[in-house]
N, C-alpha and C positions, 0 to 999 in steps of 0.2 A: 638370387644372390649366389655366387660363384662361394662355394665350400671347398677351401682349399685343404691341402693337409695343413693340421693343426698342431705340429709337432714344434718342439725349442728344437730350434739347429743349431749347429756351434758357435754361432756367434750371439744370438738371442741369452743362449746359457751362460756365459759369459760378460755378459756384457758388462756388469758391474768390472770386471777385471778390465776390458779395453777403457774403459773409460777411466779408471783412476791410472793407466800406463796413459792414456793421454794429458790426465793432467800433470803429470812428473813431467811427461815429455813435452807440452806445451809450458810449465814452467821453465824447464829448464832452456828451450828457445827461447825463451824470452827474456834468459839472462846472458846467455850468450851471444845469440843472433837478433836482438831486441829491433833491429831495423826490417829483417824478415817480414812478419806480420803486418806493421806498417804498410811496408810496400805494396801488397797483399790489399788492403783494404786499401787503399789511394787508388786502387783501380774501380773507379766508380761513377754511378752515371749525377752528375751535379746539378743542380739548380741553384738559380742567381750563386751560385761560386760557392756553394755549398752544398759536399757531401750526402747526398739522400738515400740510393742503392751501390751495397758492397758487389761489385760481379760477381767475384770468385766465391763469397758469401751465398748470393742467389742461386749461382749454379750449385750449390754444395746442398742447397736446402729444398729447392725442387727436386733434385735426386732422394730428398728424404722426404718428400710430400706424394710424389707421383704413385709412388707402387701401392698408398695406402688410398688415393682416390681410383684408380682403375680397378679394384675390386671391386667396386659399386655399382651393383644392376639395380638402375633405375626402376624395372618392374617391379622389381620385391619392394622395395623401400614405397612403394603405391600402395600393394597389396599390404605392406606391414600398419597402413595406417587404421587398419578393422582391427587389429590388436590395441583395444584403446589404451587397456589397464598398464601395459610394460613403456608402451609411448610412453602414454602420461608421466608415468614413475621417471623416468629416464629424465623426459623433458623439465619438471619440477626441479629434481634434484639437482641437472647442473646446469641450473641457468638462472633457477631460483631461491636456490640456497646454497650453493656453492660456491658461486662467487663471494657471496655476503661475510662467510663463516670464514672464510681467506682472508679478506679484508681484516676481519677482526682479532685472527689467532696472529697473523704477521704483522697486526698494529700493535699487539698486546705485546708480543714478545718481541722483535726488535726495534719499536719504539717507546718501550717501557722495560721489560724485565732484563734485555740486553742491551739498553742503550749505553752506557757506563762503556760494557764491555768493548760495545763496536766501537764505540771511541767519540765522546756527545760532540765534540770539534771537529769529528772525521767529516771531511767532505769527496764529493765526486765529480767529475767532468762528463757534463751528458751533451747530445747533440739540441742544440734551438731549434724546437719546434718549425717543424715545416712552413717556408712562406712568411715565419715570422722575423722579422726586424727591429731589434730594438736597441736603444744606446749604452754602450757600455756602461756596467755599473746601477741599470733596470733593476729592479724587482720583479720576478714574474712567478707565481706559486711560490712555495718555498725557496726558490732559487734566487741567485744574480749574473744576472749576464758579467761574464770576463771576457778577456782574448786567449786565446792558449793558440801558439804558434800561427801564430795571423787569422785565428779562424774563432769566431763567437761560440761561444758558447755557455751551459748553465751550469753557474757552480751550487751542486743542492747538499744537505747534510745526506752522510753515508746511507743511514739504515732509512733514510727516505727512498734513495737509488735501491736497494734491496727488496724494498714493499713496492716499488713498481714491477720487479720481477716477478717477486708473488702474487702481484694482481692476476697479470699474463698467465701464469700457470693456471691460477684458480678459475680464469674466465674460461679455459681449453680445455675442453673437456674429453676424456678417451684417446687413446691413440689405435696403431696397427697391433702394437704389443698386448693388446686389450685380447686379441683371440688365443694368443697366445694361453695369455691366465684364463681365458672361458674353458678352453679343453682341457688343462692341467687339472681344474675345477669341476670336470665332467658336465657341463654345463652344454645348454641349446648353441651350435654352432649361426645356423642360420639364424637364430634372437640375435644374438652378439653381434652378427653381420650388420643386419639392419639396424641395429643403435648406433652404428659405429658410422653409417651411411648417411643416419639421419640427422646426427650429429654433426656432420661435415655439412649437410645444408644448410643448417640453423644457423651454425656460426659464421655462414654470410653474412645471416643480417644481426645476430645479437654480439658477435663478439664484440666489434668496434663499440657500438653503444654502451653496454655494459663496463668494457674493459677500460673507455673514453669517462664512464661516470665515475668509475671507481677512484681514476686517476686525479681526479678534479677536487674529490673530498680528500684526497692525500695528498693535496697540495703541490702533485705532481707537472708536469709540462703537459696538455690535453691535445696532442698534434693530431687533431681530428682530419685532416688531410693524410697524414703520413701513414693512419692505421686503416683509411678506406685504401689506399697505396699499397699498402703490407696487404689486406685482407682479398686484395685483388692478384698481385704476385703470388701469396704463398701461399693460398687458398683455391682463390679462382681458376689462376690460370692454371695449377696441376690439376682441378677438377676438369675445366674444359678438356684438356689434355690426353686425361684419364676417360673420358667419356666415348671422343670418339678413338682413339688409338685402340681401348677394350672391343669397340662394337665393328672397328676392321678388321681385327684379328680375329675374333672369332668368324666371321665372315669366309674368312682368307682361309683360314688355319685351323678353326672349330677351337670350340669348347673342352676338348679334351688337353691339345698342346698348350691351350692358354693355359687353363691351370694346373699341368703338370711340369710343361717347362716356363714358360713366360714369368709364373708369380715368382716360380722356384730361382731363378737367375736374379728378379729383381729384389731377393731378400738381404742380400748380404750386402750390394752395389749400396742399398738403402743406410746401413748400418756403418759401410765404409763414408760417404758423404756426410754421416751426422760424426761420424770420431775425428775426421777432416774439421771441420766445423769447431770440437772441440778445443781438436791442439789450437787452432786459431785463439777463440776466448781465452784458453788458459795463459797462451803466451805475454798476452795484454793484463791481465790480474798478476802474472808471477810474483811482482815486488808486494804485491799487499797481500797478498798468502805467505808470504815468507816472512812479513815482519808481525803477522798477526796469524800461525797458524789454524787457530780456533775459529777462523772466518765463515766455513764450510759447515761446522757444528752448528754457529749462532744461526744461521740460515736453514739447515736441515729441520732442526727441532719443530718450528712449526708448520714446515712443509710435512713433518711425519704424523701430527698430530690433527692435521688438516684432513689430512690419507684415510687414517685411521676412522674418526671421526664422522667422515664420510660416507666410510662404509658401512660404519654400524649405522647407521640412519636410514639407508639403504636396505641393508639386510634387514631391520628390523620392520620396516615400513614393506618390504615384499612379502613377510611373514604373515602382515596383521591383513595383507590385500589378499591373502590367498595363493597367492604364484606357489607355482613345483618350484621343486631346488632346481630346476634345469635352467629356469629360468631367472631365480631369485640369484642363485651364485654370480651369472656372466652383469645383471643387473647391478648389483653390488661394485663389482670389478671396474666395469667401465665407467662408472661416479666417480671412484677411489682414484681411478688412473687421471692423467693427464696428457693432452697431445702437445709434448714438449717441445716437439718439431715446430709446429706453431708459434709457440711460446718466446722460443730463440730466435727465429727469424724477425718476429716482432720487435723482441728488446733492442737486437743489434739495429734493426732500422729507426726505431725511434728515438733509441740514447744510444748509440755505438756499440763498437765491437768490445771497446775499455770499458763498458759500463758496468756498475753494482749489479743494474738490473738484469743485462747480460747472464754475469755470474751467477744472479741467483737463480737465472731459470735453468743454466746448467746442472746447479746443484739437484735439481729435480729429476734429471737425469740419475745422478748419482745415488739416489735413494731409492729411487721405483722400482729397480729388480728386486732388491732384497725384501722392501718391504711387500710388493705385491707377491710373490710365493712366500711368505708367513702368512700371508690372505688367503692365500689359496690353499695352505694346509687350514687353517681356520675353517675354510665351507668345506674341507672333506670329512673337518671332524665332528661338523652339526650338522649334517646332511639329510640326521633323522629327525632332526627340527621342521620338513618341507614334507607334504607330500609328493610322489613322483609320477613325469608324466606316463609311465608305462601302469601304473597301480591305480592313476586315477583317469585311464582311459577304461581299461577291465572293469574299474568297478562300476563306471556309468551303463557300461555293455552287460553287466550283471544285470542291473537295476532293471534292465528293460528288456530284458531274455536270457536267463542264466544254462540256459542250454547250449546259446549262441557264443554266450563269453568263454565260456567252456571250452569252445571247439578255439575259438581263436584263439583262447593262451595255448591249446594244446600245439595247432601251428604252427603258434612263431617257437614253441621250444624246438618242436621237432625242425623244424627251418635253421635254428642254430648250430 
């Protein structure tokens, strides 16, 4: 696995900042130039005369998929499968209790403790399930088919379009921002790699299922066509992508330019496509952020409590397994985090660009910087809660020639 530098660059440290100047700046399009966006998204590829992929949407969101699958050396992610304990851990936690614990904190709170708030009458206009047909006026899950400007669609209650966003978030697991908080956290770069690799295979084949069950007990629209569709566009095909473009380039150009110019150019290009992406959603939400500011809040809380939540399960389940902090910290991180990039292209392709669940999976954007660095001062300040890999390498070499361990701590000081 390719160890890139692991630094925040200006735009990574920031990011909380582009992102709320994108949603001013996409609200405000969208009260001025409200045809903009539209136009934007009418660019699409259609079935039976219905909407299914946004172009300009696709292109925006493989530009924010690619740079995070061509870091993936398929060797390592082989070799990482003899690490049973951090797999497993990894693989458990989000796939097998994080989704579940999503479902539950976003059904509890915006369809109980803030239902009142979001408005029990509020409704939303999502896209008809791929392929499906039905006559005006249907019942399908919570929903009813209407027409909205000649085109079908499902009118479902608000904070149901909401809890589909938070499904999408809580089934995605880890992003690229993930190494980011692994080395703020002094944490195993090359662990963090391979989670993050291994990750991105798994959710070939569990997102859809998982994401598809979730949706079904929430009364949701279950476009099990539309989410193999999604998981093949803004999954697959940046993987494929990403597999062989990494393995000509090094080829061509070696190992060394790849990861010192190749990642380095694709970090910002990444970051620029997802705040694109942004102003798009926010344009489409402007008027229901304007007349219900607290929209963002009702949505964040249990996405932060989710986060949270998460990670203490994590951390505390790496503690009782033994893991160093090297690897317990980046462990924790990548649970906690979300691959939002995911998340978004999902929503928009299954309910639209104007959707709740859209919105809420942005909203996840909006919270991850801040909350994942209070994370990651948290592992620097129990750090001595783990043992570490350099103190429990010495001390096994103690164990078993203390004359040998001797000379080797003396080496690597003097080599520093």
């Amino acid at each position: 696995m390719t160890e890139t530098k692991r630094d925040m660059g200006y735009f990574e440290r920031y990011l909380t900042v582009w992102v709320a100047l994108c949603i001013v700046a996409g609200i405000l399009l969208g009260v001025y130039a409200p045809d903009f966006a539209k136009t934007l998204d009418g660019m699409s590829i259609d079935v039976n005369g219905a909407p299914v992929v946004s172009i300009p949407i696709a292109v925006c969101l493989f530009f924010m998929m690619y740079p995070i699958m061509v870091k993936i050396d398929f060797a390592e992610v082989v070799k990482a499968g003899k690490s049973l304990k951090p797999v497993t851990l990894t693989l458990l936690v989000n796939w097998a209790v994080k989704p579940f614990t999503m479902y539950a904190i976003a059904y509890l709170f915006l369809g109980v403790l803030f239902h009142q708030l979001i408005g029990a009458g509020a409704v939303d206009l999502v896209k008809m399930p791929f392929g499906l047909d039905l006559p005006v006026g249907s019942d399908y899950g919570s929903g009813t088919v209407v027409v909205n400007d000649g085109v079908k669609m499902l009118e479902v209650p608000l904070w149901r379009s909401y809890l589909a966003g938070c499904i999408l978030l809580g089934v995605a697991p880890c992003t690229a921002m993930v190494l980011v908080w692994g080395y703020l956290a002094k944490g195993n770069a090359g662990h963090t790699l391979v989670m993050v690799a291994i990750n991105s295979l798994v959710m070939l084949f569990l997102y859809g299922v998982i994401g598809g069950f979730l949706l079904g007990v929430g009364q949701l629209p279950v476009p099990w066509e539309a989410l193999l569709l999604s998981i093949s566009i803004y999954v697959a095909l940046p993987l494929v992508a990403g597999y062989f473009s990494r393995k000509w380039i090094i080829t061509h150009k070696g190992p060394v330019w790849f990861e010192q110019k190749f990642l380095h150019l694709l970090t910002p290009i990444t970051i620029i496509a997802l705040l694109l992406t942004l102003v798009l959603l926010f344009s489409f939400k402007g008027d229901v952020i304007i007349e219900n500011p607290l929209t963002i809040l009702w949505i964040a809380i249990p996405l932060a409590i989710q986060t949270i939540l998460i990670f203490a399960i994590t951390y505390l389940a790496a503690k009782l397994w033994g893991f160093s902090y090297e690897n317990a910290a980046p462990s924790a991180m990548i649970g906690a985090s979300n691959h939002f990039e995911v998340a978004i292209a999902t929503a928009v392709m299954l309910f639209g660009l104007s959707s709740g669940a859209a919105l809420a999976t942005v909203v996840g954007v909006l919270i991850e910087v801040p909350l994942m660095l209070a994370l990651v001062g948290f592992c620097k300040r129990t750090k001595n809660w783990f043992p570490h890999e350099a103190a429990a390498v010495d001390e096994s070499r103690a164990a078993a020639s203390p004359d040998k361990a001797q000379r080797t701590v003396g080496e690597r000081d003097h080599a520093r």
